[in-house]
C-alpha positions in Angstrom: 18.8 0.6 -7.1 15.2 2.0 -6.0 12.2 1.4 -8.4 10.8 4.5 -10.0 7.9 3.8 -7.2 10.3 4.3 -4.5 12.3 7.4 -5.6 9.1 9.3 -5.9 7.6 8.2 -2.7 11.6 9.0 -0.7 11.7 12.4 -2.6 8.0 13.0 -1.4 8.9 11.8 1.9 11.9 14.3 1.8 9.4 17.4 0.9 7.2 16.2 3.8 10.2 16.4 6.4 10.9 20.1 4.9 7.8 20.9 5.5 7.6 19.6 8.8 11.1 21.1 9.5 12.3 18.0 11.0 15.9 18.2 11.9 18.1 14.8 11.5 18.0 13.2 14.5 14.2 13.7 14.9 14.1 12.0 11.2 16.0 9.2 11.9 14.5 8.5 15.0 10.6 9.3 12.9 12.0 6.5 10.8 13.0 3.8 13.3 9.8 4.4 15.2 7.3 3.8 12.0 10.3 1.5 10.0 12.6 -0.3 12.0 15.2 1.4 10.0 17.3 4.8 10.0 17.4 5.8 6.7 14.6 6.5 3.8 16.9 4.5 1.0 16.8 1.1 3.0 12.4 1.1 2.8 10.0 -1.2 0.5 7.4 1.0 -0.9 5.2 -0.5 1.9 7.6 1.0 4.4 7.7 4.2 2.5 3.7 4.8 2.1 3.8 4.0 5.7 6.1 7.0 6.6 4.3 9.5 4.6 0.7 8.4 6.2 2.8 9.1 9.7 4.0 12.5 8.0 0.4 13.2 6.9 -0.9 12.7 10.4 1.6 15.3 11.5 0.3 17.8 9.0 2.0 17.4 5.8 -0.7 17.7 3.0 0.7 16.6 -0.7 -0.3 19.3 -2.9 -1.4 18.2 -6.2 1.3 20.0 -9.5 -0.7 22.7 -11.3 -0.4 21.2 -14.8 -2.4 17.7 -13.2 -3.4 15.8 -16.1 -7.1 16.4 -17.0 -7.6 12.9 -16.0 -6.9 13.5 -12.3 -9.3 16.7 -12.3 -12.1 14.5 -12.8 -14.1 13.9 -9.7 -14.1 10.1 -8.1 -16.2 8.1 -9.1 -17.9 6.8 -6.1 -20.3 4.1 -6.5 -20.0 1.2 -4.3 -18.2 -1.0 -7.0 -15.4 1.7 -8.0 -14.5 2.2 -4.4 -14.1 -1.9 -4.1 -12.0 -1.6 -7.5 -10.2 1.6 -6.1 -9.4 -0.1 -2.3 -7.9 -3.3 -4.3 -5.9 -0.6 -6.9 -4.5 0.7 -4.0 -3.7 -2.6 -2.0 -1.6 -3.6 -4.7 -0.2 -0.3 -4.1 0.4 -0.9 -0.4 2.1 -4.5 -1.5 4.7 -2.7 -4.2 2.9 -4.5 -7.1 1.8 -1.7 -9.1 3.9 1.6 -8.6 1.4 4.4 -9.8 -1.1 5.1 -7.0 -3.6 7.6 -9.2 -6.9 7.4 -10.6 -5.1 7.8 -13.9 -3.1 4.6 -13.6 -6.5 2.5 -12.5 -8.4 4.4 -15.5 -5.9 2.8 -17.9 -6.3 -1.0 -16.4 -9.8 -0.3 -16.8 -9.3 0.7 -20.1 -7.7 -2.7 -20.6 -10.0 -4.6 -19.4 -13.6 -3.0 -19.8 -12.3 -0.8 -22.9 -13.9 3.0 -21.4 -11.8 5.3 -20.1 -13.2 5.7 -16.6 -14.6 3.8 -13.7 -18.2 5.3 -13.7 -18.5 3.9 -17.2 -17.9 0.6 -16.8 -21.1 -1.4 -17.6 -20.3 -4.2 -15.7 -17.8 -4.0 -12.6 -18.0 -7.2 -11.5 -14.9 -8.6 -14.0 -12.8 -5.3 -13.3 -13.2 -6.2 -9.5 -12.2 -10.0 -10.0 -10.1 -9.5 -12.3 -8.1 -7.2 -9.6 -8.6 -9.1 -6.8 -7.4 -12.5 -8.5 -4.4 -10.2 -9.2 -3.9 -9.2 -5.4 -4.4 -12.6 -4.9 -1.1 -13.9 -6.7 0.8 -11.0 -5.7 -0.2 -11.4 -1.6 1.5 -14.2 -0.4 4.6 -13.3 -1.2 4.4 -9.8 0.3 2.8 -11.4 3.2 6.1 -13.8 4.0 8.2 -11.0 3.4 6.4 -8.8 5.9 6.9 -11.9 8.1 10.3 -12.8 7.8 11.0 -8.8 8.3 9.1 -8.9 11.9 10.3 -12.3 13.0 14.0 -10.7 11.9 13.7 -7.7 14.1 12.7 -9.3 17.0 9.0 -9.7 16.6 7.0 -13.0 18.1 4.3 -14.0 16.1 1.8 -16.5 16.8 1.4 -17.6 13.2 3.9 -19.6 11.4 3.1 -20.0 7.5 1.3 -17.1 5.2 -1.8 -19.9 5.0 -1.9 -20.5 8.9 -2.1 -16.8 9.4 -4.5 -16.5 6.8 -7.0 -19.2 7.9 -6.4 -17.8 11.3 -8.1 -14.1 10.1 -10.6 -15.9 7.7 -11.5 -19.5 9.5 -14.6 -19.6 7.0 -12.7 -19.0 3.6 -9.8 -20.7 1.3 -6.7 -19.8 3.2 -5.4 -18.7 -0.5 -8.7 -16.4 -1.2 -8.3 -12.8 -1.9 -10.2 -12.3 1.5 -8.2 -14.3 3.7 -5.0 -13.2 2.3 -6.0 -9.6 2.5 -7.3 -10.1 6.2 -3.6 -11.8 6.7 -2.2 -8.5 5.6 -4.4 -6.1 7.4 -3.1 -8.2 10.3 0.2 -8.0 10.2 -0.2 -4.3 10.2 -1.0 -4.5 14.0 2.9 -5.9 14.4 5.8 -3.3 14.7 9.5 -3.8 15.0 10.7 -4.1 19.1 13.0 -1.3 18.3 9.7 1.1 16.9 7.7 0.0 19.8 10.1 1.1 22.2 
């Protein structure tokens, strides 16, 4: 069964290729190009996000519902420390961690942690940013063997053979189990596509 995360981001995918008026065989083939795989209900919410940034390219613009919660009218917040806490919100995202993408979803961590309501409230950042990244930081390495074993399964060679060796490999100067290396491992492993896609 797909996670709540997944079922919105297939159905949004869905809307895009309406939009688009992409006919089935240009889908499929859409989808084994950017995936590896022929059909929307066999993605990881990685796979998924990935998909709809190639949709978005290709002119599909999300359009926000009418009735957005006044939460998501404010404007971001966009101090250098929010848009740290923000890119980390949205990495753990990107790794199928946390499902809700929005500004409203990070408003009520920060509410958890730093006990205001919004990002440009915060006092001091520094614990909301650590607190996110130590979080990303648990979360990574098993996203990052998974991303691996899914290459090295279609066919992809890569020159790294453990999560930490590919870490240290991106980050030579940092603990192979940082934040920053493991987030430079992921980055990384964007660069690799199934044989089929790159064909």
């Amino acid at each position: 069964m797909p996670t709540p995360e997944q079922s919105r981001l297939i159905k949004l995918c869905h809307v895009a290729r309406r939009d688009l008026q992409l006919d089935e065989d240009t889908w499929r083939a859409m989808l084994m190009e950017v995936t590896g795989k022929r059909s929307s209900k066999e993605l990881t919410v990685p796979q998924l996000n990935r998909v709809l940034g190639h949709l978005k390219e290709k002119g599909f613009k999300v359009r926000k519902p009418k009735a957005a919660a006044p939460a998501e009218r404010r404007p971001l917040d966009s101090a250098s420390e929010s848009q740290k806490a923000r890119a980390v919100w949205l990495l753990l995202v990107e790794i199928g961690t946390v499902r809700d993408p929005s500004e409203a979803a990070l408003n009520a961590y920060v509410r958890r942690q730093a006990g205001v309501d919004d990002l440009r409230w915060v006092k001091d950042m520094a614990p909301v940013i650590e607190g996110l990244k130590a979080w990303a930081a648990r979360k990574l390495p098993s996203a990052i063997q998974a991303r691996m074993e899914a290459l090295v399964q279609a066919g992809v060679v890569l020159p790294w053979r453990s999560v930490p060796e590919l870490a240290r490999a991106q980050a030579p100067k940092a603990n192979p189990a940082c934040f920053t290396a493991l987030w430079a491992a992921w980055d990384a492993l964007k660069a690799y596509v199934p044989k089929q896609a790159a064909q």
